[in-house]
LOGUPA-294943 format. One line per 4 residues: number of its first residue (from 1); their letters; for each residue x, y, z of C-alpha. Coordinates in nm, 4 decimals. Example, Ala and Ser with C-alpha at 12.3 -4.5 7.8 and 13.67 -1.06 7.14 Angstrom:
! residues 2
1> AS> 1.2300:-0.4500:0.7800; 1.3670:-0.1060:0.7140
END
This chain:
! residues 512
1> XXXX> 3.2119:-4.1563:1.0469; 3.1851:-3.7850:0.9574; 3.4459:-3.5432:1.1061; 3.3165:-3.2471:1.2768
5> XXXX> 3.3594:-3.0042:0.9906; 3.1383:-3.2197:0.7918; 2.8789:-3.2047:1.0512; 2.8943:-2.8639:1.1245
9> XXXX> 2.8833:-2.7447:0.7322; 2.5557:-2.9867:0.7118; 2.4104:-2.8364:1.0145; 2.4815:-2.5038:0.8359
13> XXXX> 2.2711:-2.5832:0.5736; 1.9942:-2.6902:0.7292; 1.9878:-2.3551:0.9570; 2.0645:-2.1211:0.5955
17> XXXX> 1.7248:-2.3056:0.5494; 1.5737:-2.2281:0.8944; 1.6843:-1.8692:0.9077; 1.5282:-1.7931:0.5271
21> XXXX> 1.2110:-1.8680:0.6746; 1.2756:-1.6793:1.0427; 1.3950:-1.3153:0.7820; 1.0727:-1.4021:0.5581
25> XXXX> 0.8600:-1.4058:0.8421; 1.0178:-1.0696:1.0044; 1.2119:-0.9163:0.7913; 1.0735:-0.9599:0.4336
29> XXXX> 0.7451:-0.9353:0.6029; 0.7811:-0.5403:0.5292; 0.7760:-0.5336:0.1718; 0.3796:-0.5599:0.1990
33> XXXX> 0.3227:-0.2949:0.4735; 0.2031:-0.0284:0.2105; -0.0148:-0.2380:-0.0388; -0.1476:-0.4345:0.2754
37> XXXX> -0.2000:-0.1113:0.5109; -0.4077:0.0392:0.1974; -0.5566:-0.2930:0.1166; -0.4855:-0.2305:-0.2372
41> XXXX> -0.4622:-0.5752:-0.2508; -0.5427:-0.9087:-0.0460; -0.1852:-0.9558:0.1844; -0.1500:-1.3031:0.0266
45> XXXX> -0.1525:-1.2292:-0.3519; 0.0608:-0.9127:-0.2630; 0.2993:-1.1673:-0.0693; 0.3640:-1.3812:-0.3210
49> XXXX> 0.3778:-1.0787:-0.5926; 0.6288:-1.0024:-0.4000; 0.8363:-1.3022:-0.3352; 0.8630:-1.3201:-0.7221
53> XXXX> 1.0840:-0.9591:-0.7107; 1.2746:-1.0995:-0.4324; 1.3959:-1.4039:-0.6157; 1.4974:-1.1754:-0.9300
57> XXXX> 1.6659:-0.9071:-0.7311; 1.8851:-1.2011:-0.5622; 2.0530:-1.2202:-0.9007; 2.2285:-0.8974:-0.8296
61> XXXX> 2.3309:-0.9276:-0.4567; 2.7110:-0.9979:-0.4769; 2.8110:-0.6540:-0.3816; 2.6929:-0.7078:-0.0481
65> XXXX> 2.7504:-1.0749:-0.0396; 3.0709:-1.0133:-0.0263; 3.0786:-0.7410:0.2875; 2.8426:-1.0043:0.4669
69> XXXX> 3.0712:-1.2741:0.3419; 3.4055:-1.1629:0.4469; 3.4139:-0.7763:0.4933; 3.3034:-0.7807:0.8353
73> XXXX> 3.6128:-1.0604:0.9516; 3.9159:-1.1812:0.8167; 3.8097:-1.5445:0.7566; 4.1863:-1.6003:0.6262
77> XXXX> 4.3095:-1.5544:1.0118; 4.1246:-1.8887:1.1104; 4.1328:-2.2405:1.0262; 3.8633:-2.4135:0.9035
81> XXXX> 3.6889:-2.5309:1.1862; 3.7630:-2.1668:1.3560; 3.5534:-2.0143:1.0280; 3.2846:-2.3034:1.0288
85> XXXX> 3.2182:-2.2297:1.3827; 3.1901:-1.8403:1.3606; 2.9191:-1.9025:1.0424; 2.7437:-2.2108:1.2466
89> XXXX> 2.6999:-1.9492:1.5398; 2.5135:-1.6814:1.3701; 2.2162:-1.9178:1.2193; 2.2079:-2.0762:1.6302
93> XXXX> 2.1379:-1.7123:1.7712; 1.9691:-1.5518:1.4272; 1.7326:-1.7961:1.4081; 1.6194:-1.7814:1.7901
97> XXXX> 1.6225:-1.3861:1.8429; 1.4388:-1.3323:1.4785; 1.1529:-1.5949:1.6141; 1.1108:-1.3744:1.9222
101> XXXX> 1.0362:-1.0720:1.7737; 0.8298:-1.1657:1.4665; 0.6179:-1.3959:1.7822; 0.5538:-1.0701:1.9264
105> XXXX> 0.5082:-0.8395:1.6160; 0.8417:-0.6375:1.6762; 1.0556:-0.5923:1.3452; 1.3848:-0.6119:1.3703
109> XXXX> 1.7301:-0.5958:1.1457; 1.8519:-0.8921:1.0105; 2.1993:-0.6824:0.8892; 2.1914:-0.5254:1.1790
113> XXXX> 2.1850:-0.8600:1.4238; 2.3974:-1.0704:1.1434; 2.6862:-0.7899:1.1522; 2.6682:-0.8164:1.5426
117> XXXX> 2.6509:-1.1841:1.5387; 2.9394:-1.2242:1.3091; 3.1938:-0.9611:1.5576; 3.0767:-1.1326:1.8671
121> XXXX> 3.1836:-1.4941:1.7172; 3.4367:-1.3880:1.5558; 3.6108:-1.2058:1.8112; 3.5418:-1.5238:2.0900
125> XXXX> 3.7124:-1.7485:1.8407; 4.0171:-1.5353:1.7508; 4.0546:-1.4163:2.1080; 4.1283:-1.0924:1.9906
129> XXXX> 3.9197:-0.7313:1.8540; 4.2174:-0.7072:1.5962; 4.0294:-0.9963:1.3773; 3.7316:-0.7566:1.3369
133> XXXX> 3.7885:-0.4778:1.0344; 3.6202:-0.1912:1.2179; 3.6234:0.0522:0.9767; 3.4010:-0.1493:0.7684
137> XXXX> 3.1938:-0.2319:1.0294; 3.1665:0.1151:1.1489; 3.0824:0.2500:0.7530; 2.8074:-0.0390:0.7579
141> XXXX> 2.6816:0.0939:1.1192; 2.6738:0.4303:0.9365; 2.4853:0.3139:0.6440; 2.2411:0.1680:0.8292
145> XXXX> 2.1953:0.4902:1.0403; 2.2243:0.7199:0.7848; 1.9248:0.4711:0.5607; 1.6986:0.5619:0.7901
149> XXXX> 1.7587:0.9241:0.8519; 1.7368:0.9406:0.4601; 1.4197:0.7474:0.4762; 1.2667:0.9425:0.7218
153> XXXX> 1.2943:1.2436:0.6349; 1.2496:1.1582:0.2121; 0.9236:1.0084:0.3771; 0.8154:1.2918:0.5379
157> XXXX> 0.8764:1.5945:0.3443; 0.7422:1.4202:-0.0062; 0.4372:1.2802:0.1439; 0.3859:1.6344:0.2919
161> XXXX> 0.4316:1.7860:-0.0276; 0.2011:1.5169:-0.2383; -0.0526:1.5878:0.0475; -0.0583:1.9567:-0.0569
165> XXXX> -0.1618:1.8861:-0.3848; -0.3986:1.5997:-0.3672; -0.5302:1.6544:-0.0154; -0.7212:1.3843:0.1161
169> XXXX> -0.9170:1.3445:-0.1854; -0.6691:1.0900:-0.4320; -1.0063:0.9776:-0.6059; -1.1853:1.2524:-0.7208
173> XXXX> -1.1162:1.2776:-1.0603; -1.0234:1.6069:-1.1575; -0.7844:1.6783:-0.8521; -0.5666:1.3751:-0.9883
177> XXXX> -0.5712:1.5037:-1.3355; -0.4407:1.8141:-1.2497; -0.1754:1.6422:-0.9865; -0.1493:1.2737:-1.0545
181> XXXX> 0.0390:1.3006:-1.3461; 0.3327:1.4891:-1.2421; 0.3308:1.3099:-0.9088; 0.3059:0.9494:-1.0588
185> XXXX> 0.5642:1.0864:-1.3255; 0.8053:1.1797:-1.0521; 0.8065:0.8183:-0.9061; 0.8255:0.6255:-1.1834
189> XXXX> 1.1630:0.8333:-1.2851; 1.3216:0.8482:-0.9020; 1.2249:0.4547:-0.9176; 1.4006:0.4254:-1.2473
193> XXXX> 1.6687:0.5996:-1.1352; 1.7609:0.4300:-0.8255; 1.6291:0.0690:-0.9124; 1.7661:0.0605:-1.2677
197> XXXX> 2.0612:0.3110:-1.3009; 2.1934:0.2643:-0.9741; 2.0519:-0.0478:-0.8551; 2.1778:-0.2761:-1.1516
201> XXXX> 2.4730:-0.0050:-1.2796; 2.6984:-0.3357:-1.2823; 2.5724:-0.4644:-1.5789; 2.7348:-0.3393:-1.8963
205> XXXX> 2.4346:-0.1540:-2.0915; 2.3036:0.0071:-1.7613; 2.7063:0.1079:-1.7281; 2.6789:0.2279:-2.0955
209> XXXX> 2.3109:0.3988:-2.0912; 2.4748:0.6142:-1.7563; 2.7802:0.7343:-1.9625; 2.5624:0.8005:-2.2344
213> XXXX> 2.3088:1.0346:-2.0514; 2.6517:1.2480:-1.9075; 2.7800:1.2848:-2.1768; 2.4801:1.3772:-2.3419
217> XXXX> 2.2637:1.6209:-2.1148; 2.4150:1.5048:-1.7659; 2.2070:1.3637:-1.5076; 2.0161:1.6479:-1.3539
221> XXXX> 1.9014:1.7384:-1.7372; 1.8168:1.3838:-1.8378; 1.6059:1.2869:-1.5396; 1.4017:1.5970:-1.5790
225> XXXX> 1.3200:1.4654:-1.9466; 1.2093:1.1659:-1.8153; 1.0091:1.3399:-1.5686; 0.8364:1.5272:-1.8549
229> XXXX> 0.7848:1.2053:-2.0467; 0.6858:1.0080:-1.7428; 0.4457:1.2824:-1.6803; 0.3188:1.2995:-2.0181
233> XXXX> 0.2852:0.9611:-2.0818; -0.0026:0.9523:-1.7838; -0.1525:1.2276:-1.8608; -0.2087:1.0798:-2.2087
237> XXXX> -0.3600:0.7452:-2.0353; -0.5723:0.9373:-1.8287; -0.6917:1.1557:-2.1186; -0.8099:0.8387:-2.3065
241> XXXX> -0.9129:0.5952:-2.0054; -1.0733:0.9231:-1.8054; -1.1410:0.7615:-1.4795; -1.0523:0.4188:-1.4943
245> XXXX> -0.7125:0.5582:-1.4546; -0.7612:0.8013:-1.2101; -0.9392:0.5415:-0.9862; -0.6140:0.3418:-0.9656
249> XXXX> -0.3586:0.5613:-1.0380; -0.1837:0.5766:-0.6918; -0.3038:0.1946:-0.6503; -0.0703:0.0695:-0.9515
253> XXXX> 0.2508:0.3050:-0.8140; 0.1765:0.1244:-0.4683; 0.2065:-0.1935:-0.6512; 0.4914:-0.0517:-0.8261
257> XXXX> 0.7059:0.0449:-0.5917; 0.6219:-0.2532:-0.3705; 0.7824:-0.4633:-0.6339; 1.0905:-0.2505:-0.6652
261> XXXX> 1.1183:-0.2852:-0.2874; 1.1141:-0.6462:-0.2580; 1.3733:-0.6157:-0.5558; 1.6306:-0.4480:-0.4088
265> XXXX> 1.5192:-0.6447:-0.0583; 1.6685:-0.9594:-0.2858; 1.9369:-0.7419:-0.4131; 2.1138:-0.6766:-0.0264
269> XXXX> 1.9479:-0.8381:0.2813; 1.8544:-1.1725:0.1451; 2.2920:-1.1776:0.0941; 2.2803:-1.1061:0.4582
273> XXXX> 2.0544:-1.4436:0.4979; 2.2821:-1.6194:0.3197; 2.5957:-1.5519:0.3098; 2.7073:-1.7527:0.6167
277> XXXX> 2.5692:-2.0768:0.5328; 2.6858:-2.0777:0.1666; 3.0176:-1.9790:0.3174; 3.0281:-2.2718:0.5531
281> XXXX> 2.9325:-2.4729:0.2505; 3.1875:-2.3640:0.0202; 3.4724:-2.3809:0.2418; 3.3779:-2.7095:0.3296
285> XXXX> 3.4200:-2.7581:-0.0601; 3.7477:-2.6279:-0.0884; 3.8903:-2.7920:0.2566; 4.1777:-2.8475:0.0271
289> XXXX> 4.2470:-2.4506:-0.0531; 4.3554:-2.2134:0.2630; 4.0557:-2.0181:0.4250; 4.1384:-1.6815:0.2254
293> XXXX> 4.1460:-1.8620:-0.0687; 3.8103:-2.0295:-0.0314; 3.6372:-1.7346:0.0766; 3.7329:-1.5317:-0.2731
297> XXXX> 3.4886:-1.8161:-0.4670; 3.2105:-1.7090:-0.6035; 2.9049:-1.8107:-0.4531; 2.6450:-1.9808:-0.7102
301> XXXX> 2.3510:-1.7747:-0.8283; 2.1078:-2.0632:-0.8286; 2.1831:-2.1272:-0.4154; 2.0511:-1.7338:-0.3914
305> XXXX> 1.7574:-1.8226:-0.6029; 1.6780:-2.1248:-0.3338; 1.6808:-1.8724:-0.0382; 1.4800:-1.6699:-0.1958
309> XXXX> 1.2007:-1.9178:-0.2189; 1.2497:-1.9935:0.1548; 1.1979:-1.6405:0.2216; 0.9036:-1.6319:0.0218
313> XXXX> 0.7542:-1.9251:0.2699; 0.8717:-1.7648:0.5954; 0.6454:-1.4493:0.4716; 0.3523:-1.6126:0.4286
317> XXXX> 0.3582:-1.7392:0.8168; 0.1527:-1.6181:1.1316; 0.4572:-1.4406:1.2770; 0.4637:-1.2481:0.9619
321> XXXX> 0.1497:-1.1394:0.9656; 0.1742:-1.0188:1.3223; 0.4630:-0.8116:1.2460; 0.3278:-0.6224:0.9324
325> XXXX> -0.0310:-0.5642:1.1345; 0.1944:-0.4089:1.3869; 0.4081:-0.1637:1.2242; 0.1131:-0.0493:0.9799
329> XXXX> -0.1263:0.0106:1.3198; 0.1406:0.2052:1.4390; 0.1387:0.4432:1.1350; -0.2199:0.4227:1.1295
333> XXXX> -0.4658:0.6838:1.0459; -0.7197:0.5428:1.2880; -0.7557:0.6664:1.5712; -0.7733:0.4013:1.8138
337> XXXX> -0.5796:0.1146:1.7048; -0.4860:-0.2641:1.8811; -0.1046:-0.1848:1.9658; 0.1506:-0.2149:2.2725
341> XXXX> 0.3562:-0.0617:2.4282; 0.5242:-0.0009:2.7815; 0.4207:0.2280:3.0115; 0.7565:0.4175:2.9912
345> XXXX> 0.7609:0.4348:2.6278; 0.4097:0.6173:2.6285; 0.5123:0.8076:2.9305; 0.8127:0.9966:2.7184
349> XXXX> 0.6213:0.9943:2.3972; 0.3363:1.2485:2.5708; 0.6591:1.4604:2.6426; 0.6740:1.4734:2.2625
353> XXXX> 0.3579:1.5599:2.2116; 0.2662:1.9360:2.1902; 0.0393:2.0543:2.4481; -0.2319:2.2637:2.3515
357> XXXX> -0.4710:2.1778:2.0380; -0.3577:2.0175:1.7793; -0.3258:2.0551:1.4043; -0.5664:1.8742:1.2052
361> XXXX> -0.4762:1.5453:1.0103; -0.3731:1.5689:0.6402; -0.4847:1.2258:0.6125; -0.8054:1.1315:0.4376
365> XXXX> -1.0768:1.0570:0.7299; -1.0631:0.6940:0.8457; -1.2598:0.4290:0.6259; -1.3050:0.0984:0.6026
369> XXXX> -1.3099:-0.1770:0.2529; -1.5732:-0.3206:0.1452; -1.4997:-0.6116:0.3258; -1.5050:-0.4225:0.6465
373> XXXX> -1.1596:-0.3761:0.6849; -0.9693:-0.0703:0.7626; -0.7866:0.1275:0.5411; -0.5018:0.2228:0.7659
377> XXXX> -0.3553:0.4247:0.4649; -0.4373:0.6068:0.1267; -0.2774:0.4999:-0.1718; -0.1194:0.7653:-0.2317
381> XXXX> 0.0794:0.7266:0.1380; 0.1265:0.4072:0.0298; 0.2726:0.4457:-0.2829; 0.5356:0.6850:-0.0776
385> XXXX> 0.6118:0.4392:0.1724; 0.7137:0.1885:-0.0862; 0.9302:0.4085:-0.3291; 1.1080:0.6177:-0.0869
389> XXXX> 1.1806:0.2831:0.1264; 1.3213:0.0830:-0.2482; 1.5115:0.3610:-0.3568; 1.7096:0.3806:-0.0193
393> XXXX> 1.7944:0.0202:-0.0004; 1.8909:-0.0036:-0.3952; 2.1191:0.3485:-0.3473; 2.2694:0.1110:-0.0205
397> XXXX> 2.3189:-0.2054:-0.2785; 2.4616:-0.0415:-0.5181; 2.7308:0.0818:-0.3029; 2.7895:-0.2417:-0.2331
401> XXXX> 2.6349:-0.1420:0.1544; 2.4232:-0.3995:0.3990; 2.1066:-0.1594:0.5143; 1.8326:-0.2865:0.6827
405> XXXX> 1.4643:-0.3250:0.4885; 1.3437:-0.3368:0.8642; 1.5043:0.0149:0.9871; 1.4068:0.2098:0.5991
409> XXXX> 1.0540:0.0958:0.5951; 0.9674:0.1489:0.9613; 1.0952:0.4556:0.9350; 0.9181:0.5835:0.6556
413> XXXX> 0.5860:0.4371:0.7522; 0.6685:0.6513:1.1044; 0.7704:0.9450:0.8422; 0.4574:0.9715:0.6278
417> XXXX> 0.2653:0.9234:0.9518; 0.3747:1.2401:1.0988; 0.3815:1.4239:0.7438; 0.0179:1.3304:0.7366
421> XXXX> -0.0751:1.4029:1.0948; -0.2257:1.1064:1.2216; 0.0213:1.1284:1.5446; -0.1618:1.3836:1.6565
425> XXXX> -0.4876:1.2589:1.8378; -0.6476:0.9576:1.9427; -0.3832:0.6978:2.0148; -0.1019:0.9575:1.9965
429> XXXX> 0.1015:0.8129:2.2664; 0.0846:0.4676:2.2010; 0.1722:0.4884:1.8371; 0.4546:0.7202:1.9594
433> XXXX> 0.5425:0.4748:2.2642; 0.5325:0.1705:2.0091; 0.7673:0.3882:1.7388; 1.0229:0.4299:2.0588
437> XXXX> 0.9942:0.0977:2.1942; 1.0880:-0.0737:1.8573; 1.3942:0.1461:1.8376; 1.5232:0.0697:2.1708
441> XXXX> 1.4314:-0.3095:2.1162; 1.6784:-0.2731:1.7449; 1.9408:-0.1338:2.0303; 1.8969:-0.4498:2.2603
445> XXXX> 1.8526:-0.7243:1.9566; 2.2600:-0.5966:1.8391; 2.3420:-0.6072:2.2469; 2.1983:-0.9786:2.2739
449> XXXX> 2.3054:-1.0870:1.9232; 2.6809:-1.0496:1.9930; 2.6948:-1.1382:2.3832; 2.5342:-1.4474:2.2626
453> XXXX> 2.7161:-1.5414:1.9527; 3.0619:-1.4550:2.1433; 2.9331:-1.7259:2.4211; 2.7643:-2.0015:2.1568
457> XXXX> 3.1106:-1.9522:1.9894; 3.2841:-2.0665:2.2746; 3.0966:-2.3528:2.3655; 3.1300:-2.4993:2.0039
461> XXXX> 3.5020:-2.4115:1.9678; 3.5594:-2.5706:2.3324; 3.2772:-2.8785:2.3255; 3.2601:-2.9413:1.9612
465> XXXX> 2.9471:-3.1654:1.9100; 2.8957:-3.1775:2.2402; 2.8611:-2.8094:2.2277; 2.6475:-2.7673:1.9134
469> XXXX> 2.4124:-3.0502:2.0520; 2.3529:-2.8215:2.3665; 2.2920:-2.5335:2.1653; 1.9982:-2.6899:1.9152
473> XXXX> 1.8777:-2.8023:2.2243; 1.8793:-2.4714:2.3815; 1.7302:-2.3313:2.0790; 1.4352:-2.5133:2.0139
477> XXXX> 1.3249:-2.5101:2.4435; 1.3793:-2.1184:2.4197; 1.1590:-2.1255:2.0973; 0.8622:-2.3399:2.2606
481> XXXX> 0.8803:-2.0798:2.5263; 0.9070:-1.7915:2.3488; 0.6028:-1.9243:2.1331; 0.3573:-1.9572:2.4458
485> XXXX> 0.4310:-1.6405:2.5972; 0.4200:-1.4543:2.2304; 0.0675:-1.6856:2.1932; -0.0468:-1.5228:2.5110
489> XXXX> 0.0466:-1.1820:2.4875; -0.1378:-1.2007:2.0843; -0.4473:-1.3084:2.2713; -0.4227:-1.0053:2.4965
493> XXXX> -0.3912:-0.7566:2.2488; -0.5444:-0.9233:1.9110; -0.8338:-1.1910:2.0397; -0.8952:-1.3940:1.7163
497> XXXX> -1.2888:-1.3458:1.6167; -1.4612:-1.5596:1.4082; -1.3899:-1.5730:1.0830; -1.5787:-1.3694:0.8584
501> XXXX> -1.8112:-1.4954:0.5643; -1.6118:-1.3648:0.2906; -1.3281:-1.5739:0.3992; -1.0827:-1.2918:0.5151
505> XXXX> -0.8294:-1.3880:0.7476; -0.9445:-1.3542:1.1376; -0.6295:-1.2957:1.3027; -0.5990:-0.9586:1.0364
509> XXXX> -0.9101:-0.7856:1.2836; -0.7674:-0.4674:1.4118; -0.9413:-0.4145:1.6894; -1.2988:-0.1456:1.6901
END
């Protein structure tokens, strides 16, 4: 017979699995909102594009392993069984309250309901708040906070000032050899900077290459001679390839920075995803070693690799797809677009918005593919979104910081939105009403995450298998009902047409 830390570490495993998927289908499910809201490419290739970057930037994620792992609690205050329950508890709720939302399109944090998960367990199992260590949770809260105020405003003020220059015309030809090259130039050396020399400053000839360029030039000098040669460089391509570059300039720095995103996505919240179960499993392993002890062994590289296929899956899901369509509709430069949002929510955005005529849009005037499909943004918007959003959450890994992908990227879709004026008219108050109503519902998803992993704590500490029985069970009937009522409210809001000839995907149809 197997004792009930055996059962509970194998049950851990098999929700690590189970809550991959559930952060693939909400969370990760943001790496694609640029390149899919553009339609540079089809959502599927750009999907599995990148799931690729995720699995290579989970080679880097210790940093934040490590807060996730055993920054947040003391695992060395509980036994065993105390530590496997705490771990156990945050799959049971994650993997129910990240379901909901992605059913009904809402992003939402998976740092930001795994650090509220782990206090609410962890403080029902040591019966006390002096288990928690509160300072780091409160600098994690503040990184989190402080990722999206970056975001936003990085998002807003650059796309307003790449708008200036290329207007709403990113494919004429001569406009984008005058401006693409210093504006592709500048990403590729802010992505270099924050992806390569920050994001990966750990390894020993990044470490070296940093000291070299202070001690050369210093930073501010050397990234402004790899903004010249970045810019250069382009200007050289486009010389020779004329418009075959031009065409897809802002296209390939979408792609670009969509990559670097879903790198430093593997980098810090797929070590959110995993942490606990790979915890439960190696202190199972070292049962014979005290708590503390076990929690200081390094986690295996290949286990990160495994998640990161998992996540990869839980992207390419229906849920997923309903939350991407979501948050790029509500950045939209249509305007009239398939969203919702409550009647309170649009009530207080019109308070926001300015009475009196408006400005006009920045935005290039709404269009559709050639496969009838809207083009909810520009490239070059898109190219923003991404690289602003990756160079946020690899600055956050490579302090070692837990941000959310969910929070940066929302917010900088929101950003570039207003930066381009496409708030302004049309659906004004409910893309407003849906941008408020997703932060309030981030404020209630940490409220229910740690009431309910404080009592799904208790019941396993107090019931033992009795108690972990009645929570799967309680899981999967909440899940069947949360699935007809999300099924419902989809048909309300996004009926599914027939599928069209060319084989796109019906449920993608965003409404006249």
């Amino acid at each position: 017979m197997f004792d009930l830390n055996t059962i509970l570490m194998a049950v851990g495993l098999l929700l690590l699995t189970w809550d991959c998927i559930e952060v693939g289908r909400n969370d990760a499910a943001n790496l694609v909102n640029g390149v899919f809201g553009a339609r540079v490419m089809r959502r599927r290739t750009a999907v599995w594009l990148a799931g690729v970057a995720v699995i290579l930037g989970a080679s880097f994620a210790s940093p934040v392993m490590e807060t996730a792992r055993r920054g947040i609690f003391d695992p060395g205050q509980f036994t065993l069984q105390q530590a496997l329950v705490v771990y156990i508890t945050v799959y049971i709720v994650d993997t129910l309250l990240l379901y909901t939302y992605s059913a009904f399109g809402m992003p939402v944090s998976t740092t930001a309901s795994l650090i509220f998960e782990l206090v609410g367990a962890a403080i029902a199992v040591g019966w006390s708040i002096q288990i928690i260590h509160w300072p780091q949770v409160g600098t994690v809260l503040n990184a989190i906070g402080m990722s999206i105020v970056l975001s936003g405003v990085a998002g807003f003020m650059i796309q307003r000032m790449f708008r200036a220059a290329i207007q709403d015309e990113h494919t004429d030809h001569l406009r984008v050899v005058l401006h693409g090259p210093w504006i592709a130039g500048l990403m590729l050396t802010w992505l270099a900077w924050f992806m390569v020399l920050k994001g990966m400053k750990a390894l020993p000839w990044i470490g070296a290459l940093r000291e070299r360029m202070v001690a050369g030039y210093g930073i501010g000098v050397s990234l402004l001679l790899a903004w010249a040669a970045c810019t250069l460089l382009i200007h050289v391509l486009i010389s020779l390839f004329q418009e075959r570059v031009t065409r897809h300039l802002f296209s390939a720095t979408a792609i670009l920075g969509m990559l670097c995103l879903s790198f430093a996505f593997g980098q810090n919240d797929l070590a959110n995803c995993a942490s606990p179960g790979l915890s439960a499993f190696w202190l199972w392993r070292h049962a014979e070693q005290s708590t503390a002890a076990a929690t200081r062994v390094p986690l295996p590289i290949w286990a990160l690799f495994i998640c990161g296929l998992l996540m990869v899956m839980g992207m390419a899901t229906r849920g997923a797809q309903r939350v991407t369509r979501a948050a790029v509709n509500t950045g939209s430069q249509f305007d009239h677009i398939a969203l919702y949002a409550p009647g309170w929510c649009r009530a207080l955005a019109r308070l926001f918005l300015r009475p009196g005529r408006q400005a006009a849009e920045l935005a290039p005037p709404p269009q559709r593919d050639p496969r009838g499909k809207r083009l909810h943004f520009d490239p070059l918007r898109a190219s923003v979104i991404m690289a602003v959003s990756a160079s946020v959450i690899a600055f956050a890994s490579s302090s070692g910081l837990p941000v959310s992908t969910t929070y940066v990227t929302f917010a900088a879709v929101v950003a570039t939105a207003l930066g381009d004026r496409t708030m302004a008219r049309g659906d004004a108050d409910l893309k407003i009403g849906r941008a408020i109503w997703v932060v309030f519902s981030w404020f209630t998803a940490a409220l229910i995450a740690m009431l309910c992993s404080a009592g799904v704590a208790l019941m396993l500490l107090k019931l033992g298998l009795t108690g972990l029985i009645i929570c799967l069970a309680a899981n999967f009937a909440l899940r069947r009902y949360v699935r007809c009522c999300a099924d419902r409210h989809e048909l309300r809001y996004h009926p599914v047409l027939p599928a069209p000839a060319n084989g796109a995907d019906p449920e993608y149809d965003d409404g006249p």
